[in-house]
C-alpha positions as CSV (number, residue, x, y, z in Angstrom):
1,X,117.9,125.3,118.4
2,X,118.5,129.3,120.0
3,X,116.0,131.4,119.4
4,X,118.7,133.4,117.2
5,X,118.9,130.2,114.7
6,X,114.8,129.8,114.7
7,X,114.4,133.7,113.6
8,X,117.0,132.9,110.6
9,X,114.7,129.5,109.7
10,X,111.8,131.9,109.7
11,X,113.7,134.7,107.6
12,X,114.8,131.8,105.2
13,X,111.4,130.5,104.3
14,X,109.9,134.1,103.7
15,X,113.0,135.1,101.5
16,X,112.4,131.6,99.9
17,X,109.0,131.7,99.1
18,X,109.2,135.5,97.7
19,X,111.7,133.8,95.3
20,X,109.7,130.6,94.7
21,X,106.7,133.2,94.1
22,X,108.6,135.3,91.6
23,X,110.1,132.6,89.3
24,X,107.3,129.5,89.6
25,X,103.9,132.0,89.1
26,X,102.7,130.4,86.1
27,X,102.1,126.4,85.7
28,X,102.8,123.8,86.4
29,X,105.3,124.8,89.1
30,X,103.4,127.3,90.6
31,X,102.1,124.4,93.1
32,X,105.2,124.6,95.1
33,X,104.8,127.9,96.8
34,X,101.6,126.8,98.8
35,X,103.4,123.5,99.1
36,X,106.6,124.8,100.7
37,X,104.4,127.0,102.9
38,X,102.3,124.3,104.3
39,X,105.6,122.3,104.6
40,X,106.5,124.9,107.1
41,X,104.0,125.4,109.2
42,X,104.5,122.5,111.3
43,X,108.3,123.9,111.1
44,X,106.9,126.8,113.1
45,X,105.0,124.6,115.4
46,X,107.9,122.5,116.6
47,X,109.4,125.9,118.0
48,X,106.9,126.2,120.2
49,X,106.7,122.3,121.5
50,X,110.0,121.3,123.7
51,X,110.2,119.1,126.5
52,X,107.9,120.7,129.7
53,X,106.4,123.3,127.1
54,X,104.0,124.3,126.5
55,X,103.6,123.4,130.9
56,X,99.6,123.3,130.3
57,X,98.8,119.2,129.6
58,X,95.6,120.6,127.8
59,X,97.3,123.1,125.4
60,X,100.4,120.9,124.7
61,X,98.4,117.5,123.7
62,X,96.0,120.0,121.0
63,X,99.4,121.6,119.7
64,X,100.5,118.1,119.1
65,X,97.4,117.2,117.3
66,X,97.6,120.7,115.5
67,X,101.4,119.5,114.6
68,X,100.7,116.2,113.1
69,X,97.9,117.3,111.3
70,X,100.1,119.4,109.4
71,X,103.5,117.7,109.4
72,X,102.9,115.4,106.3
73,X,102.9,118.2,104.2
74,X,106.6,118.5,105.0
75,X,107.9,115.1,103.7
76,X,105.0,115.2,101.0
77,X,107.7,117.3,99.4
78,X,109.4,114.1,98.6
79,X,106.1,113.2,96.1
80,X,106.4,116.6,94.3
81,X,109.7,115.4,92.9
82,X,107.9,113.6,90.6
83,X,106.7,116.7,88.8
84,X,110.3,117.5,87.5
85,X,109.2,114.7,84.7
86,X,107.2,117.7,83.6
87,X,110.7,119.2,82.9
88,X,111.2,116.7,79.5
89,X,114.6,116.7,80.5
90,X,116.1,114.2,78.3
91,X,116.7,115.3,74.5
92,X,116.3,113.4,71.4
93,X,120.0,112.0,72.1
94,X,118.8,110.3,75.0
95,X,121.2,112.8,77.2
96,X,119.8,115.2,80.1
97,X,119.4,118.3,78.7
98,X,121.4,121.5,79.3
99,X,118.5,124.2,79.4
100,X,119.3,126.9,82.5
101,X,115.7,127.2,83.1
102,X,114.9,123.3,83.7
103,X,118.1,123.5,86.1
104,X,117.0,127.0,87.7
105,X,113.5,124.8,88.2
106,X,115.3,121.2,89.1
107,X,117.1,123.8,91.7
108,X,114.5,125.2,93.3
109,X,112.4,122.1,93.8
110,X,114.8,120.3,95.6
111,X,116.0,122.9,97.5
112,X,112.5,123.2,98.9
113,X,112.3,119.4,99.2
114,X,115.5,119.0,100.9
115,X,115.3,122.0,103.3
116,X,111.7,121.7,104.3
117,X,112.4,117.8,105.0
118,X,115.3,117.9,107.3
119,X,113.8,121.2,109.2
120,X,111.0,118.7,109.7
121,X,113.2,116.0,110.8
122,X,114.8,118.2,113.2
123,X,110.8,119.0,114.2
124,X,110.0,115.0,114.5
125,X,112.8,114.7,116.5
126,X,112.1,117.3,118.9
127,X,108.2,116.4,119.4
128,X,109.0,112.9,120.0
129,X,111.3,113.9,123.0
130,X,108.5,116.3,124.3
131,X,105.7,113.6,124.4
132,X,107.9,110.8,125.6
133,X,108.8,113.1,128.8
134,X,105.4,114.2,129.2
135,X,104.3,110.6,129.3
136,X,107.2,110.2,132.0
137,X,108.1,107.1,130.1
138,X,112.0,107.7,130.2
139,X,113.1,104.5,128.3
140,X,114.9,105.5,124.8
141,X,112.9,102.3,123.2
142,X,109.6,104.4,123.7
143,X,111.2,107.4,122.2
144,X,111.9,105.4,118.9
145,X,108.5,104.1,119.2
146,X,106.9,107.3,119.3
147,X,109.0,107.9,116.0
148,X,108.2,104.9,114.3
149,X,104.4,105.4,115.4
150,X,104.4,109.2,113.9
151,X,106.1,108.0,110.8
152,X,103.1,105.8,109.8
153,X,100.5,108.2,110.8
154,X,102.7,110.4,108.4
155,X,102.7,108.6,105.8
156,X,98.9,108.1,105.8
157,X,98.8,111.7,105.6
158,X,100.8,111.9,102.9
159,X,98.6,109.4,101.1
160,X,95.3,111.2,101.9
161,X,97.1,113.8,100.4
162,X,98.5,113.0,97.2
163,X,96.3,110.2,96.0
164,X,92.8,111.6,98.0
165,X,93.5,115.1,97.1
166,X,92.6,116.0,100.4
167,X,94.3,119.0,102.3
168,X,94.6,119.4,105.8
169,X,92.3,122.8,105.5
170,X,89.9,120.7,104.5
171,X,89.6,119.1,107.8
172,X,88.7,121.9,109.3
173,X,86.2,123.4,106.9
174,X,84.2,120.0,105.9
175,X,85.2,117.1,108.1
176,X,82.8,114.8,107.1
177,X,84.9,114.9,103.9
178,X,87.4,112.7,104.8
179,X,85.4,109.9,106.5
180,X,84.5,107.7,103.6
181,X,87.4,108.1,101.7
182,X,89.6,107.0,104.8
183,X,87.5,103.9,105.1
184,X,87.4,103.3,101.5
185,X,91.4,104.2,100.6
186,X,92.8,100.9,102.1
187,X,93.9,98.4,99.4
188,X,97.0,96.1,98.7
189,X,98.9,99.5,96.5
190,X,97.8,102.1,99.1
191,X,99.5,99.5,102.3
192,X,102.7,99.3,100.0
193,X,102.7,102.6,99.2
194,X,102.1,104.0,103.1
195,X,104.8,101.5,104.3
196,X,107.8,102.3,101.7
197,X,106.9,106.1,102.3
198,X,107.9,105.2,106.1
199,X,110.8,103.5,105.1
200,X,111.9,106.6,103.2
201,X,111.1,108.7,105.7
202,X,112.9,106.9,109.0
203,X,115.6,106.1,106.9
204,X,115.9,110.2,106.2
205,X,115.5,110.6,110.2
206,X,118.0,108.1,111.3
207,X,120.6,109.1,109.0
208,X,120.6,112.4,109.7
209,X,120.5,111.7,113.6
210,X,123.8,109.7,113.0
211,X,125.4,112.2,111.4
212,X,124.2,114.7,114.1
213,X,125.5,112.9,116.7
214,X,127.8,109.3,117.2
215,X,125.3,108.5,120.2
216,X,122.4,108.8,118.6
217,X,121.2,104.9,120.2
218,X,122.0,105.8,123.8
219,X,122.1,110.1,123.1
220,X,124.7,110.0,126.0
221,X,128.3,111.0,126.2
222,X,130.6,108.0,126.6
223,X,132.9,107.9,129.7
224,X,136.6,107.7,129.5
């Protein structure tokens, strides 16, 4: 991505959440400005992560960590989709409803969802590369490993998350927090849950990555 095309994503998200900010202010909505926020911060990280960048091992491996700490607020989008139930869309017919402001809200929901998501893709994408080339492990196999690997941690943070209620600030400002509710959060649901959200999620990735490109299992042009 040119720097011109990152300075647009940036410009997108602050125009977005000044609109998300002037029509969701009041419950139960208003969660979706912080959400779309955090979803974007490990946006902004990607920029700065590309294959021999940053060059310092040191600073590159704690961006990483910074990244994926942050990333499953991106596809946690996914789970806020639930919340247009709090829409009542269907009428006493049975039939969706035709109100413009549960459309306007439906609208802006999965906008952020779907924006922040593939933006994020793009970001998973683009970090896997970086760390598979600064391991010097060249083989495309790895790559997808990587992926697969990020995925799951991913969707462990999305669990912590949205059943845990714990947010990644909270790491920072009282760590101890989230060290018996990680041990204790492992049942039969939680393993169902943390593998169909991975399924969602590398089914999202793949398909887009074939649809950005025909050789997306080798990633090189073929020879005529």
């Amino acid at each position: 991505m040119s720097n011109l095309n990152k300075w647009i994503v940036r410009g997108c998200f602050v125009i977005w959440l000044a609109i998300l900010f002037i029509y969701l202010k009041e419950p139960p909505f208003n969660f979706l400005v912080l959400n779309t926020f955090l979803a974007y911060i490990p946006i902004e990280l990607s920029f700065h992560i590309d294959t021999g960048h940053p060059r310092n091992g040191l600073i590159f491996w704690v961006l990483i960590l910074i990244w994926l700490l942050f990333y499953p607020n991106t596809p946690y989008l996914l789970t806020d989709l639930f919340h247009l139930s709090l829409l009542n869309p269907y009428g006493t017919n049975g039939l969706l409803r035709l109100n413009d402001i549960m459309w306007l809200k439906f609208s802006l929901l999965l906008i952020s969802t779907l924006f922040s998501t593939i933006l994020g893709m793009w970001g998973l994408d683009k970090v896997s590369k970086a760390i598979t080339a600064r391991l010097r492990v060249h083989q495309l196999w790895f790559k997808h490993l990587v992926i697969i690997f990020l995925t799951i941690l991913t969707s462990i943070g999305i669990f912590i998350g949205r059943f845990l209620r714990i947010h990644t600030i909270y790491l920072f400002l009282t760590p101890e927090m989230f060290i018996r509710p990680l041990i204790n959060m492992w049942s039969h649901p939680a393993i169902i849950f943390i593998g169909l959200l991975t399924v969602v999620q590398l089914v999202f990735f793949y398909t887009l990555k074939l649809i950005g490109s025909s050789q997306f299992m080798n990633e090189m042009p073929s020879k005529k």
